[in-house]
Backbone as XML, in Angstrom:
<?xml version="1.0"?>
<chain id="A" units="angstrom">
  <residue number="1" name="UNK">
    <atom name="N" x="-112.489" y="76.940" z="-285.147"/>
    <atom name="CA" x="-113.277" y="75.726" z="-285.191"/>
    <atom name="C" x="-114.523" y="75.860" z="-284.320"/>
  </residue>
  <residue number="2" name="UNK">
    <atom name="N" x="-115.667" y="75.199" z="-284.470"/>
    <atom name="CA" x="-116.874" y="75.115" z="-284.237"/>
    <atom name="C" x="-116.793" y="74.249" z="-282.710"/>
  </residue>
  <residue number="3" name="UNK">
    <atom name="N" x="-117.162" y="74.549" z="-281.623"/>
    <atom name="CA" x="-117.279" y="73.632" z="-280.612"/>
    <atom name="C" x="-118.390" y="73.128" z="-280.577"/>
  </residue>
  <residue number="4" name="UNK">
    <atom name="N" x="-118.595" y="72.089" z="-280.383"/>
    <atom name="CA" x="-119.623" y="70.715" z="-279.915"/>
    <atom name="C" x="-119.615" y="71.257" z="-279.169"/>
  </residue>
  <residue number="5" name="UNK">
    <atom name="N" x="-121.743" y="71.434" z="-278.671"/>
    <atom name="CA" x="-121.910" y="71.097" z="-277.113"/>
    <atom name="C" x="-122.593" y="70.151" z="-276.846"/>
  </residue>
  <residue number="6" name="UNK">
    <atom name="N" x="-122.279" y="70.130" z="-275.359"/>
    <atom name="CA" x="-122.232" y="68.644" z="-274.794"/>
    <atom name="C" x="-123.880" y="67.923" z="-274.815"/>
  </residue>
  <residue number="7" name="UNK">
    <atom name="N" x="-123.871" y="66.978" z="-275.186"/>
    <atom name="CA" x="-125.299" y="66.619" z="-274.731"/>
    <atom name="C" x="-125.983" y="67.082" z="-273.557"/>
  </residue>
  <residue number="8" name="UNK">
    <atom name="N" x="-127.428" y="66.867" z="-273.914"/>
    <atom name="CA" x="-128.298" y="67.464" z="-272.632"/>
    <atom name="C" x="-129.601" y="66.590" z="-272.828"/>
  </residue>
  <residue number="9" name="UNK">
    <atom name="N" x="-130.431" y="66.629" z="-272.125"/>
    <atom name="CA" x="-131.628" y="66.108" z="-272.191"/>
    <atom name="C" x="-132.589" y="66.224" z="-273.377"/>
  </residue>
  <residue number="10" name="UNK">
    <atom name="N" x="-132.730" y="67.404" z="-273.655"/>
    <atom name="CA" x="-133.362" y="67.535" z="-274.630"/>
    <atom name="C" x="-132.842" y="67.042" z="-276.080"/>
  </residue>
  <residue number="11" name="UNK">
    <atom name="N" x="-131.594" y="67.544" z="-276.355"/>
    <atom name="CA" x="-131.062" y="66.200" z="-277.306"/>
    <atom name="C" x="-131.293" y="65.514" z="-277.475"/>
  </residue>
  <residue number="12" name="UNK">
    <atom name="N" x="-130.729" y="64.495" z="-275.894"/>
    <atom name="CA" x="-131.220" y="63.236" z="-275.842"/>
    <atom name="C" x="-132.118" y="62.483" z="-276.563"/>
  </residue>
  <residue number="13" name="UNK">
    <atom name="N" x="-133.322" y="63.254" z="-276.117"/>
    <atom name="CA" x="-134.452" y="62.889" z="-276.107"/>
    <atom name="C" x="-134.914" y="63.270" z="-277.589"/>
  </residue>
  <residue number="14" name="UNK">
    <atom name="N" x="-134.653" y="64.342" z="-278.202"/>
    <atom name="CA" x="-134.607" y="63.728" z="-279.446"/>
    <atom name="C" x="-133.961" y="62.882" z="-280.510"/>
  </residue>
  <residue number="15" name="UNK">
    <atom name="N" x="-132.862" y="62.474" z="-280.336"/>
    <atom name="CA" x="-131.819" y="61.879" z="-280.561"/>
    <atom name="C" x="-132.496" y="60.136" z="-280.473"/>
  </residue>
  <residue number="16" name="UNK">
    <atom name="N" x="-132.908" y="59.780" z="-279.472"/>
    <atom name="CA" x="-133.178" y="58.937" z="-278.660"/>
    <atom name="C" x="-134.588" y="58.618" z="-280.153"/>
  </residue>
  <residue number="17" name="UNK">
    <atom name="N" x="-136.197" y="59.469" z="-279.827"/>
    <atom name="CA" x="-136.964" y="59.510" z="-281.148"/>
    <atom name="C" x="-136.455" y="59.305" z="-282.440"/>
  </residue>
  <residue number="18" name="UNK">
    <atom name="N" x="-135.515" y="59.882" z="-282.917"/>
    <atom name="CA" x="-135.072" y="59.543" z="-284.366"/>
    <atom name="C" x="-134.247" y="58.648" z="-285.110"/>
  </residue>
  <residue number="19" name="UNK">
    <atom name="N" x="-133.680" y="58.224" z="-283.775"/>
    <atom name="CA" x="-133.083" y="56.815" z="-283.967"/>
    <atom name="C" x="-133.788" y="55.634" z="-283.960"/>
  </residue>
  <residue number="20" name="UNK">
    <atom name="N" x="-135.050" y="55.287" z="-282.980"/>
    <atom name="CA" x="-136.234" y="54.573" z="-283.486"/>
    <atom name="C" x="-136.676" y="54.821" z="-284.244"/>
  </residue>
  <residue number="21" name="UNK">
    <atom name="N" x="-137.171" y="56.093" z="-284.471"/>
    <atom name="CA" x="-137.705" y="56.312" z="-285.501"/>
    <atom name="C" x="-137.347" y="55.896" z="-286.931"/>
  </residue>
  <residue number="22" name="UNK">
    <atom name="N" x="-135.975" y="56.127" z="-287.240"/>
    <atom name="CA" x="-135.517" y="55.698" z="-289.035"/>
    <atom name="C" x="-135.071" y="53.922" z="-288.540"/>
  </residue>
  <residue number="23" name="UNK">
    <atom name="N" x="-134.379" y="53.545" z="-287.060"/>
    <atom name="CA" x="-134.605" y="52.502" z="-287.214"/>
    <atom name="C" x="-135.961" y="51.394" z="-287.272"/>
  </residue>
  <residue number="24" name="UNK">
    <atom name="N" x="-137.036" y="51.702" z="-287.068"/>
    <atom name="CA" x="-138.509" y="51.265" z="-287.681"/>
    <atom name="C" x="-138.259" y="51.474" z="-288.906"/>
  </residue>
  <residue number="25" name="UNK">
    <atom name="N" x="-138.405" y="52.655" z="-289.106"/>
    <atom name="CA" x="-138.446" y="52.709" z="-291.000"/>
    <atom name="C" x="-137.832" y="51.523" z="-291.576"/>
  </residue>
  <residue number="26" name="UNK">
    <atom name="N" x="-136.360" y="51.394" z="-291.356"/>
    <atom name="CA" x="-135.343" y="50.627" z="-292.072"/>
    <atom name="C" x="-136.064" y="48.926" z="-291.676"/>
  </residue>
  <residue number="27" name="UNK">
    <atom name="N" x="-136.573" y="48.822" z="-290.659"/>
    <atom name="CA" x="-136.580" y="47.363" z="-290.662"/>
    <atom name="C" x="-138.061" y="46.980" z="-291.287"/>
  </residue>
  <residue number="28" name="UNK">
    <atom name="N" x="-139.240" y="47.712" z="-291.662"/>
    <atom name="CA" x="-140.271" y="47.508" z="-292.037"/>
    <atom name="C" x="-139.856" y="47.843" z="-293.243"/>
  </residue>
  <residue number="29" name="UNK">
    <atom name="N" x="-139.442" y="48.586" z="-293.796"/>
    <atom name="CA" x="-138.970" y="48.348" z="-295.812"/>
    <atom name="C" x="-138.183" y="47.149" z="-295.676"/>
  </residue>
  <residue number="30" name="UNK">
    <atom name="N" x="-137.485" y="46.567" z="-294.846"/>
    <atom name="CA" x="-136.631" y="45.098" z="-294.952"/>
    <atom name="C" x="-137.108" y="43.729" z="-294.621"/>
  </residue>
  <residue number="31" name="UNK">
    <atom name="N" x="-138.117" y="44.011" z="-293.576"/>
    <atom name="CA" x="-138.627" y="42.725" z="-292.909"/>
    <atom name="C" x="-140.246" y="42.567" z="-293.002"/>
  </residue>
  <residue number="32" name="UNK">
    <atom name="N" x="-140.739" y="43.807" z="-292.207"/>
    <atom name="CA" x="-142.104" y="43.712" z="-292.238"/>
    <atom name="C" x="-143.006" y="45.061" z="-292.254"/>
  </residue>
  <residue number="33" name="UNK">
    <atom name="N" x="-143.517" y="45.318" z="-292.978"/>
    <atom name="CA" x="-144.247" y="46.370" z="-292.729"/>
    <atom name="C" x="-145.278" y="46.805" z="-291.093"/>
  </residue>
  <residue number="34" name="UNK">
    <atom name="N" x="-145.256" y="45.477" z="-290.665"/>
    <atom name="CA" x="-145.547" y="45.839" z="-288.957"/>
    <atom name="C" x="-144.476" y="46.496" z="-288.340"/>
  </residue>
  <residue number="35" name="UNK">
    <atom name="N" x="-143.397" y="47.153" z="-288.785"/>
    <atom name="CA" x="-142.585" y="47.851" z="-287.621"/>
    <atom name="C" x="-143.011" y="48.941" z="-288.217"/>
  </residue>
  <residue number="36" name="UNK">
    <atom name="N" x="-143.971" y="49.614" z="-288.921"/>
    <atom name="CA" x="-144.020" y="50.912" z="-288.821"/>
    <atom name="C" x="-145.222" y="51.012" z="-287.563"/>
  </residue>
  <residue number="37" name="UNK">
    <atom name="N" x="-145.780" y="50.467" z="-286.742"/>
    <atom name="CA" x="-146.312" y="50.409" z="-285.638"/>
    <atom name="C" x="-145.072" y="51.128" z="-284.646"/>
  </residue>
  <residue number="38" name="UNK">
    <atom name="N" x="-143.858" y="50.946" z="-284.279"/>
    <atom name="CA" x="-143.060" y="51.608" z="-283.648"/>
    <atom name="C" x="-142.937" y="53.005" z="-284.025"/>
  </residue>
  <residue number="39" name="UNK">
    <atom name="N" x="-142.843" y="53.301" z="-285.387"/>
    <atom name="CA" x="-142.965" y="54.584" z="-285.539"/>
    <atom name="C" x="-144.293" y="55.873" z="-285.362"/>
  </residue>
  <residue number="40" name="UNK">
    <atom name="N" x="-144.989" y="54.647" z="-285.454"/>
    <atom name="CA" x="-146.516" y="55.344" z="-284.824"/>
    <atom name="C" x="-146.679" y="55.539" z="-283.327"/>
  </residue>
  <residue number="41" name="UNK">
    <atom name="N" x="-145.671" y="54.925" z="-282.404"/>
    <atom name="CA" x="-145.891" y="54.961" z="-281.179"/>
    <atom name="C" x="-144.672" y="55.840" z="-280.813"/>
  </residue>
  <residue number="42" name="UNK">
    <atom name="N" x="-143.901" y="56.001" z="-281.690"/>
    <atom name="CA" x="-142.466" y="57.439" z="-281.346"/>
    <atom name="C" x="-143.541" y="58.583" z="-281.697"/>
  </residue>
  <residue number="43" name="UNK">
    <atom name="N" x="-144.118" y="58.377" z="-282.739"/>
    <atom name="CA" x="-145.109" y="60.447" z="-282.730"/>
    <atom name="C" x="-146.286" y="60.604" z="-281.785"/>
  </residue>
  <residue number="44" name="UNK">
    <atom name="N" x="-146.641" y="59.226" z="-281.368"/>
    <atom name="CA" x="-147.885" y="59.543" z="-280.505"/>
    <atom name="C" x="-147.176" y="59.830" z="-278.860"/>
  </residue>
  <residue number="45" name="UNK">
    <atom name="N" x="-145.635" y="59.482" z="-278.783"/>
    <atom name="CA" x="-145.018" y="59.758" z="-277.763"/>
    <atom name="C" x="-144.778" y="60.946" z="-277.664"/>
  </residue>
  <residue number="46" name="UNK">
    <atom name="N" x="-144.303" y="61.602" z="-278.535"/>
    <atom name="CA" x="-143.961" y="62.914" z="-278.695"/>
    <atom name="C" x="-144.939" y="63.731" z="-278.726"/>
  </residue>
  <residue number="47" name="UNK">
    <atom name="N" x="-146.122" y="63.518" z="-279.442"/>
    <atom name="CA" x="-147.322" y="64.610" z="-279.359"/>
    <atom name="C" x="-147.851" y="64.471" z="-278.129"/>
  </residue>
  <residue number="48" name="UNK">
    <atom name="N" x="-147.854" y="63.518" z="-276.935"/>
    <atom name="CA" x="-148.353" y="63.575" z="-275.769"/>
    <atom name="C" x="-147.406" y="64.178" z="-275.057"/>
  </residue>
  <residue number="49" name="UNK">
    <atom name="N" x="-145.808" y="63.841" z="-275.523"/>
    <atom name="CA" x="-144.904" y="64.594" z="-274.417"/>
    <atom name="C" x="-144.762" y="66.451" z="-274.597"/>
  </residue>
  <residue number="50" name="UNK">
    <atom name="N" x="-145.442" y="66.548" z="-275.541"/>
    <atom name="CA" x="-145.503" y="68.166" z="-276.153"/>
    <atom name="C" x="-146.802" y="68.916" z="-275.391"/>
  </residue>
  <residue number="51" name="UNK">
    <atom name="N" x="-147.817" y="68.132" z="-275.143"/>
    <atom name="CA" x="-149.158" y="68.482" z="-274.280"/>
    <atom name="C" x="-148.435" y="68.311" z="-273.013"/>
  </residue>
  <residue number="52" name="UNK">
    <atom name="N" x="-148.401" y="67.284" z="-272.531"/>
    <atom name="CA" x="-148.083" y="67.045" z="-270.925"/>
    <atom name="C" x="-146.832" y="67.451" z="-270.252"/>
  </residue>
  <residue number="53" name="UNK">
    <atom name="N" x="-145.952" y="67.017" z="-271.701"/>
    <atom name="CA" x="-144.665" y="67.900" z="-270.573"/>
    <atom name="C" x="-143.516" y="66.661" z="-270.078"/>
  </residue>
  <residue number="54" name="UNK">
    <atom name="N" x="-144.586" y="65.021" z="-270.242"/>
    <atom name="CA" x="-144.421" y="63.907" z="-269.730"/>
    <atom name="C" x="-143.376" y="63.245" z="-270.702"/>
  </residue>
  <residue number="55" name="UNK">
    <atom name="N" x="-142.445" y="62.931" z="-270.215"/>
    <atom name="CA" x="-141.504" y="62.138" z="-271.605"/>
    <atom name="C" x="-141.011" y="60.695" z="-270.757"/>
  </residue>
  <residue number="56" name="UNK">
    <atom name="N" x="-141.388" y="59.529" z="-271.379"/>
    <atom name="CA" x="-140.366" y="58.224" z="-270.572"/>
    <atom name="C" x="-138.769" y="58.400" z="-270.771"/>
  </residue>
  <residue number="57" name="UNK">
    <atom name="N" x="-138.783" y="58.699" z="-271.957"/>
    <atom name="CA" x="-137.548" y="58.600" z="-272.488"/>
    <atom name="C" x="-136.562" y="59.848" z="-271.408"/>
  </residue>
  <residue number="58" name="UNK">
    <atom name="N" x="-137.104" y="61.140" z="-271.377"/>
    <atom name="CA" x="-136.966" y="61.878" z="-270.515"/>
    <atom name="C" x="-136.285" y="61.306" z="-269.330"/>
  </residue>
  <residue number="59" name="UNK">
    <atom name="N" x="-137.041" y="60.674" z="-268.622"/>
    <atom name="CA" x="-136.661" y="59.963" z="-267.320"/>
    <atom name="C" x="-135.229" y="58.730" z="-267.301"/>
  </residue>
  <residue number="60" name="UNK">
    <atom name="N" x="-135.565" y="58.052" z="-268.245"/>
    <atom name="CA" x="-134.908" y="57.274" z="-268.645"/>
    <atom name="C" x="-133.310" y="57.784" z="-268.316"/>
  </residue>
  <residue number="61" name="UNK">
    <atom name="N" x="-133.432" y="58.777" z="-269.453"/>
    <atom name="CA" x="-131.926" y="59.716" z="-269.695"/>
    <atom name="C" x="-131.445" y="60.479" z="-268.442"/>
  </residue>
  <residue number="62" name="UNK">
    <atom name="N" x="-132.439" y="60.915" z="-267.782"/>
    <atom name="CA" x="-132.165" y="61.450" z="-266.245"/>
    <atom name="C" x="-131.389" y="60.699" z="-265.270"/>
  </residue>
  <residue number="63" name="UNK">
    <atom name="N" x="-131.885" y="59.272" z="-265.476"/>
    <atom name="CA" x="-131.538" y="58.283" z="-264.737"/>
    <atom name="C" x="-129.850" y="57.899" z="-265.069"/>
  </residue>
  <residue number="64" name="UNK">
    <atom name="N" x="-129.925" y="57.829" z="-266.196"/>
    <atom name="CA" x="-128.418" y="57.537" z="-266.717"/>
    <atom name="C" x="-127.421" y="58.948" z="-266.551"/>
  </residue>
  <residue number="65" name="UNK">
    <atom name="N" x="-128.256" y="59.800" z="-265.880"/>
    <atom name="CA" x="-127.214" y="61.029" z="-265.418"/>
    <atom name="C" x="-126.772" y="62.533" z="-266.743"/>
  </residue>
  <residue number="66" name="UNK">
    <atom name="N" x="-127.752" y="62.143" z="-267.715"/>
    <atom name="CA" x="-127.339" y="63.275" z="-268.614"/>
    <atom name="C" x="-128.134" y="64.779" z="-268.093"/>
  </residue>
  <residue number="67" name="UNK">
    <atom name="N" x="-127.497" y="65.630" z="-268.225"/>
    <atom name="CA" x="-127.838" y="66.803" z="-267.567"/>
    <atom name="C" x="-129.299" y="67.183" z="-268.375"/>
  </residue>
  <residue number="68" name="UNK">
    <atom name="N" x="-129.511" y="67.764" z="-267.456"/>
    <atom name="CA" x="-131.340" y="68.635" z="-267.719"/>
    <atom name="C" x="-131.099" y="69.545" z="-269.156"/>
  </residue>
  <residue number="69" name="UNK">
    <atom name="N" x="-132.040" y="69.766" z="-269.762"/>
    <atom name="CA" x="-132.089" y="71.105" z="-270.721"/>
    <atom name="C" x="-133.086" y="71.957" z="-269.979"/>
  </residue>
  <residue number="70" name="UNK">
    <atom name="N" x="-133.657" y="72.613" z="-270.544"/>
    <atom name="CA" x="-134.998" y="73.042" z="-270.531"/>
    <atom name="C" x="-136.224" y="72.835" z="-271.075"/>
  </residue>
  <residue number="71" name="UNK">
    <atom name="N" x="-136.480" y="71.882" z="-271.819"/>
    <atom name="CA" x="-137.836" y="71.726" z="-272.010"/>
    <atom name="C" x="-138.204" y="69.831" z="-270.948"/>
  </residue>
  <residue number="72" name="UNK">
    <atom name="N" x="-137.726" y="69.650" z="-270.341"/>
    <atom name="CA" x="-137.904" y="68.251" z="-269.560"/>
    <atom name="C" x="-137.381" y="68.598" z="-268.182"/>
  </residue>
  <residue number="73" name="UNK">
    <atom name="N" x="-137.611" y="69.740" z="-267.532"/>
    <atom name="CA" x="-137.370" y="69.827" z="-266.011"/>
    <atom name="C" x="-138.863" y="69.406" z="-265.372"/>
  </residue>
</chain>
């Protein structure tokens, strides 16, 4: 059998993006087409956290104690 490994930051942190992410999707095909504004602000998060290095979400997850990866030390 295949072992799961354990979460880490970097997961997280994408994990964390793609779950806003399709949840925007889902509620702007249902409610309003203004929640794809959230999804515009998950890629402009990510393309700045890919230059800088800088992630909120990053911190966030640090805080709640999930271990480091390597791309968010």
């Amino acid at each position: 059998m295949r072992r799961v490994k354990s979460p880490n930051l970097d997961r997280g942190v994408l994990l964390v993006a793609g779950v806003v992410t399709l949840s925007s999707v889902v509620l702007a095909t249902f409610l309003s087409p203004w929640w794809l504004l959230l999804t515009t602000v998950v890629g402009l998060n990510l393309l700045q956290a890919s230059i800088t290095g800088f992630c909120p979400a990053a911190l966030v997850l640090k805080r709640l104690g999930v271990r480091p990866g390597v791309a968010f030390e």
